[in-house]
N, C-alpha and C positions, 0 to 999 in steps of 0.2 A: 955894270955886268958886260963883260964882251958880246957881242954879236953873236959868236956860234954859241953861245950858252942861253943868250937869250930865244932863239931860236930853236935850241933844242929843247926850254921850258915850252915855248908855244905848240911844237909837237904835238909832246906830251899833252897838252891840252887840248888839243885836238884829236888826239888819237880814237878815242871814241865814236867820231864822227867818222874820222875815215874806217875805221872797223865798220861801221853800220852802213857806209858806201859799198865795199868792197864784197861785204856778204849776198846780195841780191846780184849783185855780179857774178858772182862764181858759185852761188848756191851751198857754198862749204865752210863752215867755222873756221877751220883749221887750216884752209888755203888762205882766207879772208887774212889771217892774222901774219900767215906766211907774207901775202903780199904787200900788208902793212909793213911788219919787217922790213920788204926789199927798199920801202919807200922811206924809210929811215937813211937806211945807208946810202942811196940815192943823193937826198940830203946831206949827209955829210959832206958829200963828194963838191956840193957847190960854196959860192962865192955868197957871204949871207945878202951885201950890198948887193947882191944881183937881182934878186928878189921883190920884188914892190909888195906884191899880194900874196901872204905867205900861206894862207888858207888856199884861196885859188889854186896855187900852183900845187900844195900837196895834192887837192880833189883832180885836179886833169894829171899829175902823173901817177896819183892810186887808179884811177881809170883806165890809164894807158898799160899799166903793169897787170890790170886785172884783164884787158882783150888779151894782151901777148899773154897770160895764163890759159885764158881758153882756148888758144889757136894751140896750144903747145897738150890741153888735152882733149883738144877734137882729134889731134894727128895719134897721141897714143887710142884712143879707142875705136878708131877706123878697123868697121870687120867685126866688133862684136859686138855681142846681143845679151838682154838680159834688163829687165827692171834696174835702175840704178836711183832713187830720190832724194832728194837735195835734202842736207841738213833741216833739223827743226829750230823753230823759239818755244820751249813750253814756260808756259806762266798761271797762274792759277786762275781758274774758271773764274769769268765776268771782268779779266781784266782788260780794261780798254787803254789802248796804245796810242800814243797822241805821233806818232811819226812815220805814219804812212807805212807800214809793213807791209810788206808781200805775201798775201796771198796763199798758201799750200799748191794750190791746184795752177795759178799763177808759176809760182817759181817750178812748179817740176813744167811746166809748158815752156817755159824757156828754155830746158834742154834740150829742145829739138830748134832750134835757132841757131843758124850762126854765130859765130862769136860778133861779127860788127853788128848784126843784127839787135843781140840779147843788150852790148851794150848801148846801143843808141835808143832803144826801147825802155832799158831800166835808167838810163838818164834823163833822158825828154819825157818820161808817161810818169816814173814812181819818183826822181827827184826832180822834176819840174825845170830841166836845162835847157833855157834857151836852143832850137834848133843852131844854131852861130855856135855856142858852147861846147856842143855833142860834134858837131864836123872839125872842132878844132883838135877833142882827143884823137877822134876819129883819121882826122888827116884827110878828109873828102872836101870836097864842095860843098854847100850850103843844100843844094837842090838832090846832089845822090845819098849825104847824110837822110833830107827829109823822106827823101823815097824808100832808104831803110826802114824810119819809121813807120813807115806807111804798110809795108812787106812785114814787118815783126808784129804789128797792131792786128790785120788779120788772120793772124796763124794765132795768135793767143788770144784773141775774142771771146772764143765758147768756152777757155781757161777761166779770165774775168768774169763771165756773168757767170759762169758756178761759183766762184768765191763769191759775188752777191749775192747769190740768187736765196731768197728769202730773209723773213726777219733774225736777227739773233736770237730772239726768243723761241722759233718756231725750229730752229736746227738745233739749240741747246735742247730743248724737248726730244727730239728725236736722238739724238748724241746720248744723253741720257739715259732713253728708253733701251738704247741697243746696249750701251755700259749694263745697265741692272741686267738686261738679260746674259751678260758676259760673267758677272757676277753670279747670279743663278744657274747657270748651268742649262740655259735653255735656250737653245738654237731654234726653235720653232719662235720664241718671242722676238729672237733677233730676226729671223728672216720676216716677221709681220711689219717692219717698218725700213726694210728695205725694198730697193724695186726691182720687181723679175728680175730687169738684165743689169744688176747693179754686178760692180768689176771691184776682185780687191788686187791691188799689189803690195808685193812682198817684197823687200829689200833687208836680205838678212847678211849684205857684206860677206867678208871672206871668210869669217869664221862660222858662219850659218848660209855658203851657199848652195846650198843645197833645198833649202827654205825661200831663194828668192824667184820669184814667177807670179803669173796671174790667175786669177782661178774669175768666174762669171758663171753669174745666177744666185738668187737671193740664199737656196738654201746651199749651195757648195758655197758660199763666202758663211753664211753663219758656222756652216760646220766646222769650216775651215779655224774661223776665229775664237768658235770653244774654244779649240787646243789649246788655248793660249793659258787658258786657267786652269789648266792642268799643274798642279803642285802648289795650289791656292794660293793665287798671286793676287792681291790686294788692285783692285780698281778704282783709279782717282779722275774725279771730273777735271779737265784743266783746260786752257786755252792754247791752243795749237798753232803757230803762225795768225795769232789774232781771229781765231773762227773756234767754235767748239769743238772740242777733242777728248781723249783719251789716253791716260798713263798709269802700263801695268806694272807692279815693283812686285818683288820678294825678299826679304830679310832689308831691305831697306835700300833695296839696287833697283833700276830700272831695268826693267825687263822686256819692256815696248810701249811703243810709241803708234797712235792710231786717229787718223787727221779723216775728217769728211768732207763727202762735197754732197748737197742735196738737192731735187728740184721736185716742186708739184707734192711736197709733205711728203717724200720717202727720201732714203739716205741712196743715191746713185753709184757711189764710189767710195770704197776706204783704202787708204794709203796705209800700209803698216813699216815702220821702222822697225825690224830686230837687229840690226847690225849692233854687236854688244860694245864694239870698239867704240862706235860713234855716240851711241848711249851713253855709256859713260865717260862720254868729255862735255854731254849737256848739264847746261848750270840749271838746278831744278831747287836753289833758294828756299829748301823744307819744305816743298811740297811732300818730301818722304818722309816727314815726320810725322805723317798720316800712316797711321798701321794696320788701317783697315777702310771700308769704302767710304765714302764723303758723306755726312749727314743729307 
């Protein structure tokens, strides 16, 4: 088999991985696979003999292509304001992820990061890069690389311990209890397991914006989040970026997406996706073949 063929068989078989690189980078499906793309043709471009490590080299230049991404959208959003949260993973309730996934509360605290920042932190903390590694995409020094890390680790701290903070078992409970009451139609059940100054956001993209903002306090976030079932939209337990969650469908579409963070047995925070566009590019593998709430 020639060299560029063989080569572009190992890709392909790699692509997965660099998909699953690129997404905590950039926090977007759809840019993720963009960037993958450019690192294809990138590829083409070179010499195969040039190559030693052909793994290696796609992961530092899918890295490289994913900072020049975020430098390219911190400059268009300079000056505006507005909830924006990072694509989802939804997967069905209790499923456990053996590759270290991000977070919810994790990945939207990345986008107040730098770009060298997000990537020297999502390389060296969530894929385990050698400090050496992360300065090489990076292009620094060994020691202003570490210092990045250092500067990105405490800005997303109290990110981190909300995505631990309690057992699975004890946030799927509460996840739960605010679902059925979403289900029932009882905002007073929902705001009992929420906290006073619990915060929801909204991110309903371009075709729902109008819908994107924060509202705070247990009972304006439950009233808030009835709405949601209005035109009886079926509620399914799932798993949200690896943490208990929520996903609302009608006729067999998604119709939101609702990710928590809890501390001390109440729910602190709900993240709500309604952007329909980004909804429906999520892969939800027949979780909609549930046509009604989850046993």
């Amino acid at each position: 088999m020639p060299d560029q063929d063989r080569q572009t068989g190992q890709f392909e078989h790699l692509r997965p991985r660099l998909q699953a690189l690129a997404y905590p980078l950039l926090g977007s499906h759809a840019e993720a696979t963009e960037a993958v793309r450019e690192v294809r043709v990138r590829l083409g471009r070179i010499n195969p003999e040039e190559v030693a490590d052909l793994p290696g080299w796609l992961a530092v230049v899918t890295a490289r292509v994913c900072l020049s991404r975020l430098g390219e959208r911190a400059a268009r959003a300079a000056g505006r304001a507005g909830v924006r949260l990072p694509d989802v993973v939804v997967e069905p309730a209790g499923w456990v992820r053996q590759d270290g996934s991000v977070g919810l509360a994790l990945l939207t605290a990345l986008e107040a990061l730098t770009p060298t920042e997000r990537v020297a932190l999502v390389l060296h903390e969530v894929f385990r890069w050698h400090v050496d590694q992360v300065a090489t995409v990076l292009e620094r020094t060994t020691a202003v690389t570490r210092k990045l890390v250092e500067q990105a680790r405490r800005q997303v701290q109290p990110a981190r311990e909300a995505d631990a903070e309690g057992s699975a078992a004890v946030r799927r409970r509460l996840v739960d209890a605010f679902g059925a009451a979403l289900r029932d139609g009882d905002p007073a059940a929902a705001a009992a397991v929420l906290d006073p100054e619990a915060e929801l956001s909204v991110d309903g993209g371009r075709a729902r914006s109008a819908a994107t903002g924060s509202v705070r306090g247990a009972r304006r976030v439950a009233e808030r989040a009835a709405e949601l079932r209005e035109g009886g939209s079926a509620v399914v337990a799932v798993q949200v970026n690896g943490a208990p969650g929520v996903l609302l469908a009608r006729a067999g579409e998604p119709t939101a997406v609702l990710g928590f963070a809890a501390r001390a047995g109440r729910i602190t925070r709900v993240q709500l996706l309604l952007d329909p566009e980004r909804l429906a590019a999520l892969d939800l593998d027949g979780l909609l073949d549930l046509d009604g709430p989850p046993e």
